[in-house]
C-alpha positions as CSV (number, residue, x, y, z in Angstrom):
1,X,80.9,56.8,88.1
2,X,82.7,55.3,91.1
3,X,81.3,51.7,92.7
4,X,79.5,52.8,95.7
5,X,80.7,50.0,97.8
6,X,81.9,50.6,101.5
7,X,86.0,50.1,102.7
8,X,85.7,48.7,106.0
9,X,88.2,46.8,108.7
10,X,88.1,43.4,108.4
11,X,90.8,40.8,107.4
12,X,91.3,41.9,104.5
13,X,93.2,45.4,104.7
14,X,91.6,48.7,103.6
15,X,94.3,49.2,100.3
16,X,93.5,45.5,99.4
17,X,89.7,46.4,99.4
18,X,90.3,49.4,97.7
19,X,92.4,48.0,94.9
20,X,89.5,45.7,94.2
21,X,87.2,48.1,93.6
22,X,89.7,50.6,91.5
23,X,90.8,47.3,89.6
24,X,87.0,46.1,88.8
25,X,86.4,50.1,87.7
26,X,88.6,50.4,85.3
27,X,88.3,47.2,83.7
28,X,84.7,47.3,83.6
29,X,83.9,51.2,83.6
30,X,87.2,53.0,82.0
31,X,89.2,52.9,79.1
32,X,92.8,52.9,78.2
33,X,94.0,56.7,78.3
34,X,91.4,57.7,80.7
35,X,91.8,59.5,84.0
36,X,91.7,58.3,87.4
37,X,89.6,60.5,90.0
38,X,91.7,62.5,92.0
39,X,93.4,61.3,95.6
40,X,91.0,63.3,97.5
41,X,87.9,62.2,95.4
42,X,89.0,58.9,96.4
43,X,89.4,59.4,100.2
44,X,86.6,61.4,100.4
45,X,84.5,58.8,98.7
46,X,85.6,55.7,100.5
47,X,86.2,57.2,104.0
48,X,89.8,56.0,103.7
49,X,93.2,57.9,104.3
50,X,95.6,59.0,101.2
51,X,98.1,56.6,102.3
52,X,95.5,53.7,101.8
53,X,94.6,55.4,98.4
54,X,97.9,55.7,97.3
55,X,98.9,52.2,98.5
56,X,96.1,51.3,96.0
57,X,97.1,52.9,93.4
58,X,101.0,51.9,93.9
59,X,99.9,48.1,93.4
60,X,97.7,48.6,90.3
61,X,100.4,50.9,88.8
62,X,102.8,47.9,89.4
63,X,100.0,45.7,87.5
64,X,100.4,47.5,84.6
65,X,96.8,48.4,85.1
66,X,97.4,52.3,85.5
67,X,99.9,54.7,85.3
68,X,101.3,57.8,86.8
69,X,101.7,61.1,84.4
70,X,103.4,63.8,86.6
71,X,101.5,66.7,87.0
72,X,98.5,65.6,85.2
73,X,97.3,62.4,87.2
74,X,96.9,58.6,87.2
75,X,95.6,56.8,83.7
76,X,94.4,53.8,82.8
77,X,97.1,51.8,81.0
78,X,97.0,51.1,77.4
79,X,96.8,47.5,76.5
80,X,100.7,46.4,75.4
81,X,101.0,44.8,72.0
82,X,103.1,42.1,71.8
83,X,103.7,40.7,68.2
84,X,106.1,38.2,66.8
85,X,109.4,39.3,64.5
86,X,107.9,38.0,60.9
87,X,107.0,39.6,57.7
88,X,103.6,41.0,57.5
89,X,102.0,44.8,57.3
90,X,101.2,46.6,60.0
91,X,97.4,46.2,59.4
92,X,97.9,42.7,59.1
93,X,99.9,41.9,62.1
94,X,97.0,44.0,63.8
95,X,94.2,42.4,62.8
96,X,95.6,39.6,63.7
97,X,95.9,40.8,67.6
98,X,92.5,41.1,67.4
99,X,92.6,45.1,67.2
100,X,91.5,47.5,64.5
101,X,94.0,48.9,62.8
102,X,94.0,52.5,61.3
103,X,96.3,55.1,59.3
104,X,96.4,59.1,59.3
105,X,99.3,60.0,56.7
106,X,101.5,62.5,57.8
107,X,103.4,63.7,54.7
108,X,103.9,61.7,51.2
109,X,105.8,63.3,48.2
110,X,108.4,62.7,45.7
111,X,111.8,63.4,45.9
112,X,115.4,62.4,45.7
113,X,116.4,59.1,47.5
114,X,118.7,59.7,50.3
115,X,122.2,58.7,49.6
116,X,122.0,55.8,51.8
117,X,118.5,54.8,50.7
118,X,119.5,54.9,47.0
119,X,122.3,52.5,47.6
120,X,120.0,49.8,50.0
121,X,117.8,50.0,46.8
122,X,120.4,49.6,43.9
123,X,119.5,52.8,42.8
124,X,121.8,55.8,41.5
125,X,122.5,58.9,43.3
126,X,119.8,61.2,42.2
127,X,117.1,58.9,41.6
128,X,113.4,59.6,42.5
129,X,111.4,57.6,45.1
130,X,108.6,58.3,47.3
131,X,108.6,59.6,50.4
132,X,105.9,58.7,53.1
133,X,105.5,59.6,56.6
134,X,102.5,58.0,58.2
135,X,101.3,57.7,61.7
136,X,100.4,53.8,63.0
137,X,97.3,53.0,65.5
138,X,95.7,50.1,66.9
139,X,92.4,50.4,68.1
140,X,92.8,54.2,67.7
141,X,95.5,54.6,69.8
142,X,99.0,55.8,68.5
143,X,101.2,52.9,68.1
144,X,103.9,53.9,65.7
145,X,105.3,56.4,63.0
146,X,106.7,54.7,59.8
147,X,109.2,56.7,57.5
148,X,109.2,55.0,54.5
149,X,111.3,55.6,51.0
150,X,110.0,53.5,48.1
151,X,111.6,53.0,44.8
152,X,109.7,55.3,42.2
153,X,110.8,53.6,39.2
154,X,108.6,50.7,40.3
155,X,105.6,52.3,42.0
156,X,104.9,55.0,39.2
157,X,102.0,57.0,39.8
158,X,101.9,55.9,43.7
159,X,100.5,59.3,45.2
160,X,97.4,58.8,43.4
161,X,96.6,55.7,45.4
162,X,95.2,55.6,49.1
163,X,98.0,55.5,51.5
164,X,96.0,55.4,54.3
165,X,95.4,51.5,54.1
166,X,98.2,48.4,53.7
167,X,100.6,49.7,51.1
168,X,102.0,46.0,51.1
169,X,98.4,45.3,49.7
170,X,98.1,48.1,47.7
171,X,101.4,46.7,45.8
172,X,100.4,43.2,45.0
173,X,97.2,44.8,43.9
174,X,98.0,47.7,41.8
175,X,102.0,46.9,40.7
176,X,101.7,42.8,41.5
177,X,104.7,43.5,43.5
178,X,104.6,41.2,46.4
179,X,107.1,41.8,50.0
180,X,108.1,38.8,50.1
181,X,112.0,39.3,52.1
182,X,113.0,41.4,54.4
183,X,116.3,42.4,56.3
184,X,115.4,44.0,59.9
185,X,117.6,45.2,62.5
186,X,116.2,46.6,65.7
187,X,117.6,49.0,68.6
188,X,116.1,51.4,71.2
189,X,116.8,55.4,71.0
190,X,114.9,58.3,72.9
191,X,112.1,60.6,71.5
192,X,112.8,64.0,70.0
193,X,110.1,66.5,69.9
194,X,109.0,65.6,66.7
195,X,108.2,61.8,67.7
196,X,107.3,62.9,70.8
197,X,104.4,65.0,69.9
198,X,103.2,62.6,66.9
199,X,103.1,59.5,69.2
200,X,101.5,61.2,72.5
201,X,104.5,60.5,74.7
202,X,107.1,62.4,76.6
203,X,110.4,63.5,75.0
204,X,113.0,61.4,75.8
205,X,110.6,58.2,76.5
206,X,111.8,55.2,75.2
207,X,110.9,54.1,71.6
208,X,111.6,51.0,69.5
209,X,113.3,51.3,66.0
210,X,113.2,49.2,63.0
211,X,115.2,49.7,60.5
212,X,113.8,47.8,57.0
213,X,114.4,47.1,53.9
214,X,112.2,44.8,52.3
215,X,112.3,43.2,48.8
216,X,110.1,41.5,45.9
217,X,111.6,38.6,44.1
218,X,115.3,39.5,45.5
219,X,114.7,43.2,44.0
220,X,114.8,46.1,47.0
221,X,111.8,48.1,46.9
222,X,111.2,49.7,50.3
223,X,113.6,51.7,53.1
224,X,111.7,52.1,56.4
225,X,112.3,53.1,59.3
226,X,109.8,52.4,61.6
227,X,109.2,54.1,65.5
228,X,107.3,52.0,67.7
229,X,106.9,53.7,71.2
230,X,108.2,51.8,74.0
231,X,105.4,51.5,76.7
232,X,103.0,49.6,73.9
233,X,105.4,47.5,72.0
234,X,107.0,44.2,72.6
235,X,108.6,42.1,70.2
236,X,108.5,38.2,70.5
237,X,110.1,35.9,68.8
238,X,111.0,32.0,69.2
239,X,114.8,30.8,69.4
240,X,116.0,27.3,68.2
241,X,119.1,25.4,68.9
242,X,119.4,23.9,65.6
243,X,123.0,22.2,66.3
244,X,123.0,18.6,66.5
């Protein structure tokens, strides 16, 4: 329910009130993902013009604090992740944000390695590996959609383990295999439909990509590709001169 609190002239100008009181209510009374009363609700319930609204609005939305969705409304932000380029799982580097990691998988079976997969991995053309698709969140939102190809001489009878939980875990557990080298590169492509509607964005939006392939004791194991959308992702990392 809206702050009944009154917009009145004084020093402090009517959008500046407003924002105030639009900031303190969806910090305190809204989550991320949830919508923003209309315009008019606003105007009508604080006695104020649309332009003061939509001056309002306009500075939180350039706070990060909400955001504009044509034809469907304003929204309280999600919280942006920010995590630092190392080796870790997903529900690892989560947990250690302080949010609550979670899995849905989204396809897993076994099947012929890619060409380009087999030959990351050492592995012949025609060789078997598993192939898992699963969907990423933090604190129930969607955060990312992993693609991964693992080596199915050395996970045998993987399907039959829960893949909904840290597979780096579930190796060092069940196979003793631990992750424990990695190489990474990263670049920036566009949503297709298929990302698009598994991640709750728009086609086209911006996502991150990172492309993996991670090793145990120098041995390649795992191809991923991971898709980490855009507006909830940042990567951090710390640079060194080490010369001299």
């Amino acid at each position: 329910m809206l702050p009944d609190t009154e917009i009145v002239e004084g020093i402090e100008p009517k959008h500046e009130q407003l924002r105030h009181v639009l900031e303190k209510y969806c910090t305190e009374q809204l989550s991320p993902g949830d919508v923003l009363p209309s315009e008019r609700a606003l105007c009508e319930q604080y006695a104020v013009s649309r332009i003061t609204v939509r001056e309002a609005i306009g500075q939180l939305v350039a706070d990060g604090l909400l955001v504009r969705v044509h034809g469907k409304g304003t929204f309280v932000a999600a919280h942006e992740v920010r995590s630092q380029l190392h080796l870790a799982s997903f529900h690892e580097d989560m947990r250690k944000l302080g949010l609550t990691p979670s899995t849905a998988v989204l396809a897993a079976t076994e099947d012929t390695l890619p060409a380009d997969t087999a030959q990351l991995l050492g592995r012949s053309l025609g060789d078997k590996g598993f192939h898992i698709r699963r969907l990423r969140l933090a604190n129930g939102l969607p955060m990312s959609v992993d693609d991964s190809w693992l080596d199915g001489a050395r996970f045998p009878g993987l399907l039959h383990h829960d893949l909904g939980s840290s597979l780096y875990e579930l190796f060092e557990r069940e196979y003793g295999c631990v992750i424990d080298e990695a190489e990474q590169t990263v670049g920036a492509i566009r949503a297709d439909a298929g990302l698009a509607s598994v991640l709750g964005i728009a086609i086209e939006d911006p996502i991150l990509s990172f492309d993996r392939t991670s090793s145990s004791d120098g041995v390649p194991v795992e191809h991923t590709v991971s898709y980490y959308r855009g507006d909830r992702y940042r990567v951090q990392m710390s640079l060194r001169n080490r010369a001299g």
